[in-house]
Backbone as CSV, one residue per row, in Angstrom:
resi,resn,N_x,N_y,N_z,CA_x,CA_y,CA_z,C_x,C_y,C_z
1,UNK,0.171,15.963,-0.372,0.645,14.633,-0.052,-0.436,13.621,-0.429
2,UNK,0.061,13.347,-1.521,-1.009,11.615,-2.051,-0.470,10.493,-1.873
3,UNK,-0.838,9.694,-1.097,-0.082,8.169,-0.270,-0.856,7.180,-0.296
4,UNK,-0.058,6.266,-0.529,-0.651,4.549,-0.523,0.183,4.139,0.755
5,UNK,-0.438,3.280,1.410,0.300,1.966,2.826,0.335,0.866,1.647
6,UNK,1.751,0.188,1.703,1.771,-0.902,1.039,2.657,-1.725,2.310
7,UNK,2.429,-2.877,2.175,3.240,-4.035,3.125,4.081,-5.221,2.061
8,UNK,4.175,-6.451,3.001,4.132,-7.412,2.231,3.496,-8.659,2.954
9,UNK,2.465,-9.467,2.410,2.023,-10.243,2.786,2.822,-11.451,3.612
10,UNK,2.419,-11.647,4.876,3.471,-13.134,5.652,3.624,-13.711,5.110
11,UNK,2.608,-14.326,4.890,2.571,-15.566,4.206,3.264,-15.799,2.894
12,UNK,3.041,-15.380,1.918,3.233,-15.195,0.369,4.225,-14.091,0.251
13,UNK,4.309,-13.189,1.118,5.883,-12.486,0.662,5.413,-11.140,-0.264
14,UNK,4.199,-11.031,-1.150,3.538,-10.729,-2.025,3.266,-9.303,-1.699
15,UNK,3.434,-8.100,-2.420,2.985,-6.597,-1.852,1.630,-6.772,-2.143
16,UNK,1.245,-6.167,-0.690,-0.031,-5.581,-0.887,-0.398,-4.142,0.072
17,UNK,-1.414,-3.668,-0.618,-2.328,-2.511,-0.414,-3.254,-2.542,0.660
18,UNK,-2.990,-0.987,1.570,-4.175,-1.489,2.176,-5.348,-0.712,1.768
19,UNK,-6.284,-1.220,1.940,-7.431,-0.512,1.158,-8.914,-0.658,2.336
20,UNK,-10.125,0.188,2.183,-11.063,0.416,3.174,-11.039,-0.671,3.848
21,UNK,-11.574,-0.522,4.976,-11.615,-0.709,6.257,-10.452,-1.526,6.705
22,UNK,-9.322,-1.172,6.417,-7.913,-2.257,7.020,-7.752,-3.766,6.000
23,UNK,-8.410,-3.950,4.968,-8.023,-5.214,4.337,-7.278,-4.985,3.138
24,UNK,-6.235,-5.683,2.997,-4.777,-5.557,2.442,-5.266,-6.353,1.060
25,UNK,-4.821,-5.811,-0.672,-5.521,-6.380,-1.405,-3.927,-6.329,-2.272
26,UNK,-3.668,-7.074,-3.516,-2.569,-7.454,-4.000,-2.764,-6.295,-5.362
27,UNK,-3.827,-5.203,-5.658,-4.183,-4.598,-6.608,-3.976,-3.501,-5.864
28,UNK,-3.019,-2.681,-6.684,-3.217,-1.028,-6.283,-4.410,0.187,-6.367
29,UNK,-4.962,-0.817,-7.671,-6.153,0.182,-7.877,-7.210,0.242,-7.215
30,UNK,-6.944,-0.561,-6.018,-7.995,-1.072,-5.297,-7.552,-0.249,-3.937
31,UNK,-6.634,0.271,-3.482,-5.588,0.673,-2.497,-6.094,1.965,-2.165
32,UNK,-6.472,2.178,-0.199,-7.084,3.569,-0.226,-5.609,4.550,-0.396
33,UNK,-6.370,5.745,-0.476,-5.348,6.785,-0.925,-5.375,7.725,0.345
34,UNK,-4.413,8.226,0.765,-4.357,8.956,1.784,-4.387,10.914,0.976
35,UNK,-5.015,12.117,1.332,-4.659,12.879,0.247,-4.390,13.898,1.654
36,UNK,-4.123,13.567,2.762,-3.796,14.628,3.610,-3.396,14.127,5.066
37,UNK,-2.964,14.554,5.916,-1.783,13.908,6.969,-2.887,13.245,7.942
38,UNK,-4.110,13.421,8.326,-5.088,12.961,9.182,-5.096,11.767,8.245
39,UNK,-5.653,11.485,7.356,-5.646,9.929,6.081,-4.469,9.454,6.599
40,UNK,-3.246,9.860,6.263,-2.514,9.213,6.490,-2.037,8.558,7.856
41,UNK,-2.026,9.448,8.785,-2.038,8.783,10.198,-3.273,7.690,10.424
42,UNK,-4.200,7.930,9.685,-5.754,6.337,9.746,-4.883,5.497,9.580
43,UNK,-4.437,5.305,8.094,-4.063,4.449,7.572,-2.500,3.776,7.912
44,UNK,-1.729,4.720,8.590,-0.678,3.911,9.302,-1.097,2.881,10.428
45,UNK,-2.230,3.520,11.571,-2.481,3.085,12.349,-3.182,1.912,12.041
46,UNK,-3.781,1.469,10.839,-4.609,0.255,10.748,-3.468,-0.729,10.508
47,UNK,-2.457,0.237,9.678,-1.547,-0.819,8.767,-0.419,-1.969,10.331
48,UNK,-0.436,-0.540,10.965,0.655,-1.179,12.374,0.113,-2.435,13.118
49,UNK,-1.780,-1.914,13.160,-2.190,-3.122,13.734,-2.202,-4.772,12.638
50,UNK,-1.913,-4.387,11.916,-2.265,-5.644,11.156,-0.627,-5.915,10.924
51,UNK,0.491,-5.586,11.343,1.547,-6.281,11.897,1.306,-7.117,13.131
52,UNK,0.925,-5.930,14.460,0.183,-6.917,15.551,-0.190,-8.066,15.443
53,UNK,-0.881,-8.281,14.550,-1.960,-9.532,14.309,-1.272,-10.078,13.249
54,UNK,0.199,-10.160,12.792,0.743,-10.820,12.254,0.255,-11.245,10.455
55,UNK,-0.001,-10.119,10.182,-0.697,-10.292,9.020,0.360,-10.224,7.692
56,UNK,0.861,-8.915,8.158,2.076,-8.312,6.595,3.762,-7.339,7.916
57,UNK,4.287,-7.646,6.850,5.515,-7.229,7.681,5.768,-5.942,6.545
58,UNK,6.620,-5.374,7.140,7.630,-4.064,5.987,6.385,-3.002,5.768
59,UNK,5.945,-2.417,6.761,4.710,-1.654,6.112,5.216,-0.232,6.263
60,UNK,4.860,0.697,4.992,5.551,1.917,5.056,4.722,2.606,3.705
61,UNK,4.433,3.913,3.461,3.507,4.421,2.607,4.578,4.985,1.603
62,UNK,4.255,5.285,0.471,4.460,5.407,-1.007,3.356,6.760,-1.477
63,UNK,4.147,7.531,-2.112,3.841,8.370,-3.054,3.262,8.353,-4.437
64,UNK,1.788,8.451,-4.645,1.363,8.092,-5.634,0.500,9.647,-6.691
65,UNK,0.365,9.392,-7.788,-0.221,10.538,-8.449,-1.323,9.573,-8.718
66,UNK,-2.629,10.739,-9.222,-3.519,10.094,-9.346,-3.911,10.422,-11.028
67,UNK,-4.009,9.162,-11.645,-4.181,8.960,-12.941,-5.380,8.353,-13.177
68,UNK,-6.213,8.903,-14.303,-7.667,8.183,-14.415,-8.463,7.632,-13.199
69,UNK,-8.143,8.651,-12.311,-9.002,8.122,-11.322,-8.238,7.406,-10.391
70,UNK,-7.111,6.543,-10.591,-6.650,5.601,-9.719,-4.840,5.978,-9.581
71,UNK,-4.879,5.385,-8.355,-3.354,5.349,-7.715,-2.216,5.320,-8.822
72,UNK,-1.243,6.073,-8.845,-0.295,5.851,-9.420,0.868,5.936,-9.273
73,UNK,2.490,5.011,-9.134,3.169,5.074,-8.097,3.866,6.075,-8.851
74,UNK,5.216,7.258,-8.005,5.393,8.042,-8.758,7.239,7.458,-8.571
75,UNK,7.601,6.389,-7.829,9.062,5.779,-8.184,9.221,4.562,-8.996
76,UNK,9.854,4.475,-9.566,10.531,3.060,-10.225,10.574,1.601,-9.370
77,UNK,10.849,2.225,-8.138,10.646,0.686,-7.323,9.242,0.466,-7.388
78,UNK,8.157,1.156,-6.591,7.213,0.584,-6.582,5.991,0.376,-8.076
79,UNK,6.568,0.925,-9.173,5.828,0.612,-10.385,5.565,-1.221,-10.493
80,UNK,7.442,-1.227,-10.393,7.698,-2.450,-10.008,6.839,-3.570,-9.416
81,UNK,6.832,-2.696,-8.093,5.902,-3.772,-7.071,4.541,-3.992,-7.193
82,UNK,4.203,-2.832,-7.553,2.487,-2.937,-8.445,2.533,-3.921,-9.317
83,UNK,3.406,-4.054,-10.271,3.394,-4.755,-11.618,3.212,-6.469,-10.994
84,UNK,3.860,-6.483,-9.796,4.098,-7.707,-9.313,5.219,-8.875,-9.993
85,UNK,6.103,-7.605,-10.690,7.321,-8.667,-11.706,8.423,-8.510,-10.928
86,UNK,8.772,-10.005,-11.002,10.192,-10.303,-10.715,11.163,-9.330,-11.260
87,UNK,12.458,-8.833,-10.282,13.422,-7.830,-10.819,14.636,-8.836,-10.788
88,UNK,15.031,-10.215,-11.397,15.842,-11.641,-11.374,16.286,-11.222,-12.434
């Protein structure tokens, strides 16, 4: 199990990543990677609190392969959302 937490920013609407220590970045490659179920329970739990605190709404983790080193999404939606392009 290789996982990214992605949300979407309040404010801006905008997906983002969460990446070390709980700060949410608009770059995937920047995005920590979860590679086993303890990671992943960290990283839900930071992601939930930073709903708390009203930061990003819709937060839920994604399946990624790892390519050159960095995150890579392995569905069509979130290539998408990485890319940050309009689907209009």
């Amino acid at each position: 199990m290789t996982r990214v937490v992605t949300a979407n920013d309040l404010r801006s609407g905008a997906a983002v990543y969460l990446s070390q220590g709980g700060v949410w970045v608009s770059d995937l490659d920047r995005a920590s990677v979860a590679t086993s179920p303890a990671d992943h329970q960290q990283l839900e739990a930071l992601a939930h609190a930073a709903v708390e605190r009203n930061e990003v709404t819709a937060v839920y983790a994604f399946d990624v392969v790892i390519v050159d080193s960095k995150p890579a999404p392995t569905s069509v939606r979130e290539r998408i959302r990485s890319a940050h392009a309009p689907t209009v």
